[in-house]
N, C-alpha and C positions, 0 to 999 in steps of 0.2 A: 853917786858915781861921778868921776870928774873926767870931761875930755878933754883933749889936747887940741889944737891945729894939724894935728902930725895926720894925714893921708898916705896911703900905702903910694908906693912907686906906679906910677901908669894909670894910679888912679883921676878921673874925667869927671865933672859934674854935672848932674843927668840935663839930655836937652833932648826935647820932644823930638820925637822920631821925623815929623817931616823937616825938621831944619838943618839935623844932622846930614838926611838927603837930597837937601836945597844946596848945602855948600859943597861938599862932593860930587856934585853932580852937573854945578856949575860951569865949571870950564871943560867938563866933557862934551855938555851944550854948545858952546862956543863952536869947540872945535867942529861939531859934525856941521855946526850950520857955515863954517869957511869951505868943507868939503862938499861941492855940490854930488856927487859919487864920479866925477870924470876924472880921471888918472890922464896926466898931458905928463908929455916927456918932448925932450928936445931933440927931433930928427931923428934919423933909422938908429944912430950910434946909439941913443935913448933908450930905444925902444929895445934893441938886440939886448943893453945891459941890465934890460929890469926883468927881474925874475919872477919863476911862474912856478908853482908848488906844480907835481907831476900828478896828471891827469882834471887839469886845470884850465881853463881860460880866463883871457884878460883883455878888456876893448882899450885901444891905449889911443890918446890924441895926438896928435905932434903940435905945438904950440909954433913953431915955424914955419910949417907951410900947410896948404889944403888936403892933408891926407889922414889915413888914420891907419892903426896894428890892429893886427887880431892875433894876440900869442896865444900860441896855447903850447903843454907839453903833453907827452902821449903818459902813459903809467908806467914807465920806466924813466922818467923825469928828460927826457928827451924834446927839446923847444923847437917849435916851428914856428914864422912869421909867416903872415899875409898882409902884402901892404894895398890898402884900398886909398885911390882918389875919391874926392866929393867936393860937388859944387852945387852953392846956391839954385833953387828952385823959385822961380819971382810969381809963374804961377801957373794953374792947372791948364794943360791943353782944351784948349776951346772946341775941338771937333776932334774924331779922333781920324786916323788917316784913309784915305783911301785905297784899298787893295785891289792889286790887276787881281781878277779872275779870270782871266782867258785862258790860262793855262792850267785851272780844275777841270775835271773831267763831270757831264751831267748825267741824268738820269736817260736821257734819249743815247749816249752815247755806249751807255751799261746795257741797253738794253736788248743786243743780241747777245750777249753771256748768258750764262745759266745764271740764276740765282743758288743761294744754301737750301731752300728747303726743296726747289727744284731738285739739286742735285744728292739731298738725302732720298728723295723718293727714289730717284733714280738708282742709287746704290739698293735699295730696300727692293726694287722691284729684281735687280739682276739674283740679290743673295736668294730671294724665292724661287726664282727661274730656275738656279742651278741645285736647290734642294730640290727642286721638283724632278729634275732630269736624272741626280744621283738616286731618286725613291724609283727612276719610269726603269733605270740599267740596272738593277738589282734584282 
């Protein structure tokens, strides 16, 4: 039997499975690793033009100034923004603040109220009193 050189149309010459998926899969690498996952747009105009699939959110940066979007649309593809400021934090509060209390109220100043379980006794002794007077008129 004699062969030829002649390969069919679209015919490839076999190449071990991980290299076929080393070259394909090369500059898909690249690309994720230039995307850090932050989506920056340029000011509100930016942010208002970039679209959001309906019932979706999206954290969007502004690459111009100290702010950031929060798009989302509701599930009739309906887009709303919220525009948040943010500023550096240099570093954690040393103490945390001091609160007037003067104006809580204490326990010495509760304590000619009634209490709750005071005043369930108090309901439980009256609903007895008047079962007892409705069994004495009968």
């Amino acid at each position: 039997m004699a062969y030829n050189n002649y390969f069919p149309a679209g015919y490839q010459p076999y190449q071990p499975m991980y290299q076929n998926n080393a070259i394909q899969n090369n500059p898909m690498q690249n690309n994720q690793q230039q995307n850090s996952g932050v989506i920056w747009v340029q000011g509100l105009e930016g942010a208002k033009a970039y679209p959001v699939s309906a019932g979706q959110a999206v954290l969007l940066m502004d690459s111009d100034s100290n702010c950031l979007y929060l798009k989302s649309a509701d599930q009739t593809g309906m887009p709303s923004l919220r525009i948040f400021d943010y500023t550096e934090r240099t570093e954690t509060p040393s103490e945390p603040q001091n609160l007037d209390v003067s104006g809580f109220v204490t326990k010495e100043d509760l304590s000619p109220y009634v209490t709750r379980d005071e005043l369930k006794k108090a309901i439980s002794d009256m609903q007895k009193e008047k079962k007892k007077k409705v069994k004495d008129d009968e």
